[in-house]
C-alpha positions in Angstrom: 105.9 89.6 86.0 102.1 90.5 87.0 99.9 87.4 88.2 103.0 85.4 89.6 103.0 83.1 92.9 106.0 82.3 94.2 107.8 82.7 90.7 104.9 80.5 88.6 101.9 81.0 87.3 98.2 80.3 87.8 98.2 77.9 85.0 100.5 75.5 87.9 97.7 75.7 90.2 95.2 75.0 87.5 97.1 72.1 86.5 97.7 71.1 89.6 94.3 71.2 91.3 93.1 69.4 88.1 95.1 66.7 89.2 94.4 66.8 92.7 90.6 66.6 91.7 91.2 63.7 89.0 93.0 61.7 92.1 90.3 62.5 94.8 87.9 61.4 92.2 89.3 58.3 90.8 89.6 56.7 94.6 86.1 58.0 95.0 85.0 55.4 92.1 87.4 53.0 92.3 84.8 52.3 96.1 81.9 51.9 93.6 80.5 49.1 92.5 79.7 47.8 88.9 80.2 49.3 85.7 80.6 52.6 87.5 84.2 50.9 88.5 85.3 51.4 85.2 84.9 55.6 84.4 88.2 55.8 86.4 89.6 55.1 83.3 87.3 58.3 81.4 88.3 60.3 83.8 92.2 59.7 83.4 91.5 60.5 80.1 89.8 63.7 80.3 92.4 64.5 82.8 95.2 64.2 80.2 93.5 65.6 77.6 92.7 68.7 79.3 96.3 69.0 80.7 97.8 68.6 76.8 95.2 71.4 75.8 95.9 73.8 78.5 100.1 72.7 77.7 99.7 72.9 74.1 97.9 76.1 73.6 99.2 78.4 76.1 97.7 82.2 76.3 101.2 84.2 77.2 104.0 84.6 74.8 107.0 83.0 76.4 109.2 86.0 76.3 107.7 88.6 78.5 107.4 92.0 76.9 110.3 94.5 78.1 108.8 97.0 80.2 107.8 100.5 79.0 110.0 103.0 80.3 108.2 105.0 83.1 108.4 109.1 83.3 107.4 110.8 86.7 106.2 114.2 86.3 105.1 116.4 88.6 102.0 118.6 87.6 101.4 120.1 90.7 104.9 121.7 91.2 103.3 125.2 91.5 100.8 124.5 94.0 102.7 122.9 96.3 105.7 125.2 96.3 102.7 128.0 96.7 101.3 125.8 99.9 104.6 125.4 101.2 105.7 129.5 101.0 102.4 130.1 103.0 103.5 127.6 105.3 106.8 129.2 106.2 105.3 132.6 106.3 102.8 131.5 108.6 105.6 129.3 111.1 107.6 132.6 110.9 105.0 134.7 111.9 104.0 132.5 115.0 107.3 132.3 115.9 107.8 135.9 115.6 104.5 136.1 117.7 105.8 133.6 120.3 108.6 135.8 120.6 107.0 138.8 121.5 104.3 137.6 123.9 105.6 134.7 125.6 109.7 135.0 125.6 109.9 139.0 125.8 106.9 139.3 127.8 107.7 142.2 130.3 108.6 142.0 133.6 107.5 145.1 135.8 109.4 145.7 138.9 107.3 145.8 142.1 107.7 149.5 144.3 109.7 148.9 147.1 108.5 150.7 150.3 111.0 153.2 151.5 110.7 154.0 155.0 110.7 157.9 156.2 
């Protein structure tokens, strides 16, 4: 399930920072003096009614779609069967190569001095 945070969705986090703002908010003016006293009680209001609207009339179906089945196919089977042949050709011929110069190099006996 796309969009998921620790198994819920954003609409949690919407909810809930809605709530954490109507909280922070209504302590905020509950310090004021006045008339200004009272929209505590508006914004508890538009806090609810925003929360109903946003339970009410969600955007996701409830049952998640089943998932479409998923085919892997390889389109570039040729090539890369072509890349790897001229791969091991190449490793054989160094190796062959190795083989000849540096493993069967030849070693030439030095003249020993024979004394007449």
């Amino acid at each position: 399930m796309p969009g998921t945070i620790l198994g819920v969705g954003p609409g949690v986090f919407i909810l809930a920072l809605l709530w954490v703002l109507t909280l922070l908010l209504c302590v905020l003016l509950s310090r004021a003096a006045g008339l200004a006293r009272f929209s505590v009680i508006l914004v508890f209001f538009a806090a609810v009614i925003i929360t109903l609207a946003l339970l009410l009339f969600p955007r996701a179906s409830e049952l998640p779609e089943p998932p479409a089945e998923i085919k892997i196919v390889d389109t570039f089977f040729i090539g890369r069967f072509v890349v790897l042949s001229f791969l091991s050709v190449t490793f054989l011929g160094c190796l062959f190569m190795l083989l000849i110069h540096h493993v069967l190099q030849p070693v030439y006996a030095k003249p020993v001095r024979v004394a007449s």
